[in-house]
C-alpha positions as a printed Julia matrix, in Angstrom:
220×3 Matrix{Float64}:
 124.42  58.08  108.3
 127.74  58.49  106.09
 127.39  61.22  103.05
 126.68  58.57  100.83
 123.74  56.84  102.31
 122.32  60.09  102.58
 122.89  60.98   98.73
 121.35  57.84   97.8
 118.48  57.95  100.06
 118.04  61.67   98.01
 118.06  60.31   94.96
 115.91  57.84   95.91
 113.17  60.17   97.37
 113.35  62.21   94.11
 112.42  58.87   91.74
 109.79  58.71   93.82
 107.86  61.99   94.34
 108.66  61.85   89.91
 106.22  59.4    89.51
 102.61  60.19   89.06
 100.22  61.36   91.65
  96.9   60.23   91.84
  93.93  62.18   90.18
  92.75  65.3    91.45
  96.19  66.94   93.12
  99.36  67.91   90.89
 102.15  67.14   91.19
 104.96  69.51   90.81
 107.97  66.7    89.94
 105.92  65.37   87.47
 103.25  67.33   86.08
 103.17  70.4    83.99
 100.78  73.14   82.83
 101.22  74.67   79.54
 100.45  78.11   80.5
 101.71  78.35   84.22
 105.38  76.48   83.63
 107.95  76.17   82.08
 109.11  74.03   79.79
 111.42  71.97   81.89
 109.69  72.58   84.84
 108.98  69.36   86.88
 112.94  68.89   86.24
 113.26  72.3    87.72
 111.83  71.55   90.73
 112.98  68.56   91.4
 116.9   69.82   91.45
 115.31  72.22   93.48
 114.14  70.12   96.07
 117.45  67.97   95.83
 119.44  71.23   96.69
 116.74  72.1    99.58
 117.13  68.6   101.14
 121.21  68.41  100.73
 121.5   71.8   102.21
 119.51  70.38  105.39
 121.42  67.3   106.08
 121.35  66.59  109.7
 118.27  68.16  110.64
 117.03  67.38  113.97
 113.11  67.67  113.29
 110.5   67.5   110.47
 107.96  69.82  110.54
 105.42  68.12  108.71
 102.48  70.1   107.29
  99.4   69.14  105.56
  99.95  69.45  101.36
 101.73  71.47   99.18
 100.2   75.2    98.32
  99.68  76.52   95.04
 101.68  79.59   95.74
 104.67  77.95   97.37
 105.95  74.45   96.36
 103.82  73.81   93.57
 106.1   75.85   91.65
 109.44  75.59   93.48
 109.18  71.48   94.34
 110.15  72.99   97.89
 107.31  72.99  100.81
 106.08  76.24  102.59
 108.11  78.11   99.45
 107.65  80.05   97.35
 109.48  81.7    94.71
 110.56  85.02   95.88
 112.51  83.34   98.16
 115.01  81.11   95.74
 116.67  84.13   94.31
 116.88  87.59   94.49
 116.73  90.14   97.37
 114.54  87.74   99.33
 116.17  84.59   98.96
 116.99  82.61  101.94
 120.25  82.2   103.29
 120.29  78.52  101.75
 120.07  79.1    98.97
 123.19  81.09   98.6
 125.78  79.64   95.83
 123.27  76.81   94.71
 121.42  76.58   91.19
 117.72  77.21   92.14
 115.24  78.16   90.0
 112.4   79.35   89.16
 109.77  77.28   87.24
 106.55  79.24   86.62
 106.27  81.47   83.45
 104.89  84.34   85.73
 106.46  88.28   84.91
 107.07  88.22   88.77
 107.98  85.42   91.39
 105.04  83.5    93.13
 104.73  84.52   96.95
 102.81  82.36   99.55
 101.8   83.85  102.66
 102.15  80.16  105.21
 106.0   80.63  103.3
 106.27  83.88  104.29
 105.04  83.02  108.27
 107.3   79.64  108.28
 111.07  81.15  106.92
 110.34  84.43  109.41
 110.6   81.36  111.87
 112.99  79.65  110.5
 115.15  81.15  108.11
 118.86  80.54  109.03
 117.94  77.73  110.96
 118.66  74.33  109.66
 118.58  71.98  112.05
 114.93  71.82  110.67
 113.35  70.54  107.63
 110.03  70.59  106.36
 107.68  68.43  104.21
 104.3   68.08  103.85
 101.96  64.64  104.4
 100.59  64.87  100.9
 103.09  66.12   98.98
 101.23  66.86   96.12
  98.75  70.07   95.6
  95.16  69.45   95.39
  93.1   71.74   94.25
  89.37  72.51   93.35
  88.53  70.79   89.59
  89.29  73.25   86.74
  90.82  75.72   89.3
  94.75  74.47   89.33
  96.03  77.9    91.43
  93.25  77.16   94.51
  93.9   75.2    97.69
  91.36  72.45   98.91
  91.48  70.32  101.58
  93.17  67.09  100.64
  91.07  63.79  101.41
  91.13  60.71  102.79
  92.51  58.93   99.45
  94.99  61.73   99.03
  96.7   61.36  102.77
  96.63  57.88  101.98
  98.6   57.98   99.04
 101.28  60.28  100.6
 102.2   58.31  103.29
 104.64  56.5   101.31
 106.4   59.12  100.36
 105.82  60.7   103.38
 107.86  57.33  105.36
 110.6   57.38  102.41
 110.95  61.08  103.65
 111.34  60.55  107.2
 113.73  57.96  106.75
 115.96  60.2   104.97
 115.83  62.03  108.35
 116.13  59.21  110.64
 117.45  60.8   113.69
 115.25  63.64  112.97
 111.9   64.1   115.45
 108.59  64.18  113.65
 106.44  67.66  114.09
 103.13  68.25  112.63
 101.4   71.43  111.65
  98.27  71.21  112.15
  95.8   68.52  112.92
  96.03  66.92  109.1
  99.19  66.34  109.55
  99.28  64.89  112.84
  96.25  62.41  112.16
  98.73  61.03  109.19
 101.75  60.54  111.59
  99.12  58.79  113.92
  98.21  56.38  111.44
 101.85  55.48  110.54
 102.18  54.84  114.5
 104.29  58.01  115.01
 103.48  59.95  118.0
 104.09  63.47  116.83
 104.17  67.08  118.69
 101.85  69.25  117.13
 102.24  72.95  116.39
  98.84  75.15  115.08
  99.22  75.98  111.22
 100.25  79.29  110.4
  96.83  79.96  108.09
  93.82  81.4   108.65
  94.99  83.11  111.76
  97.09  80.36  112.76
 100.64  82.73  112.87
 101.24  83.35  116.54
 100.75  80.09  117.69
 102.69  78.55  115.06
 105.63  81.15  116.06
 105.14  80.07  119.41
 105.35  76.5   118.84
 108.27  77.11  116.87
 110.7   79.16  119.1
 109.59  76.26  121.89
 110.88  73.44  119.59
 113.94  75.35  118.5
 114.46  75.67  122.35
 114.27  71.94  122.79
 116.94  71.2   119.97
 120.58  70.68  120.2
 122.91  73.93  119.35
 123.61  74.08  115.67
């Protein structure tokens, strides 16, 4: 894919995750809370995940997880992410000399502990890329910085978003954390590897898995 294909194909993605999500999960390149975000926010994020997804052209896999956490890319557009690690002293090497930014109007960055597991794994590495099946983060009712599991309706929705993504990546392999993730991929007919999620006790077999796919990829 020339430079340009995969700038437009960007831009493209980023029109779509913009547009609104369905009711119940928010969505963080489109929605905004008065009293968590900033004012600009969903803009915010969305260069952010522009610069994330530039910076990772010619990944060889997609590690696909299962939605986006209310610590991590619900306030940095960016999955498994959160903000501590855009800027500052533990920003990734990545992010070095782009314009990232933090959108939440919190004294302190936002840390998520599956972010914290994933970029021990993979931080310096980018000949991976990740992404979640719903992109959006769902969350109880009246509760906006809680997790829930997403439903049927809500992996539904993201699978569009979820193909648009992939195709970005198109030489890329599919990888799915965690079983979410993988019954999505199923459904769109792709066959994916599956490595354990890095929550609830999940982070030495996702390690594992990880180091055994890096293994399998081609030399950066």
């Amino acid at each position: 894919m020339s430079p340009s294909d995969f700038e437009t194909r960007v831009a493209q993605l980023i029109r779509l995750v913009r547009k609104p999500a369905p009711q119940g999960v928010f969505n963080p390149w489109h929605d905004r809370d008065e009293e968590l975000d900033l004012p600009r926010a969903p803009k915010i994020r969305s260069d952010n995940l522009a610069h994330y997804l530039k910076a990772h052209r010619g990944a060889q896999a997609v590690l696909v997880g299962e939605a986006a956490g209310w610590a991590g890319c619900r306030f940095t557009g960016i999955p498994f992410t959160g903000e501590n690690l855009l800027a500052g002293p533990e920003a990734l090497e990545w992010t070095t000399g782009l314009p990232l930014r933090r959108s939440s109007t919190r004294e302190t960055p936002y840390k998520e502990r599956s972010a914290t597991v994933v970029w021990g794994e993979l931080a310096g590495d980018r000949r991976i890329v990740l992404w979640n099946a719903v992109p959006w983060h769902p969350h109880r009712p009246g509760e906006p910085l809680t997790n829930r599991k997403p439903t049927r309706s809500d992996q539904e929705a993201g699978r569009v978003i979820l193909m648009k993504y992939l195709d970005i990546f198109e030489n890329a392999r599919p990888v799915a954390i965690g079983r979410v993730s993988q019954e999505v991929l199923g459904k769109m007919g792709i066959e994916a590897e599956y490595i354990r999620h890095p929550s609830m006790g999940g982070h030495h077999r996702f390690r594992k898995g990880v180091r055994q796919l890096q293994e399998d990829l081609t030399p950066a």
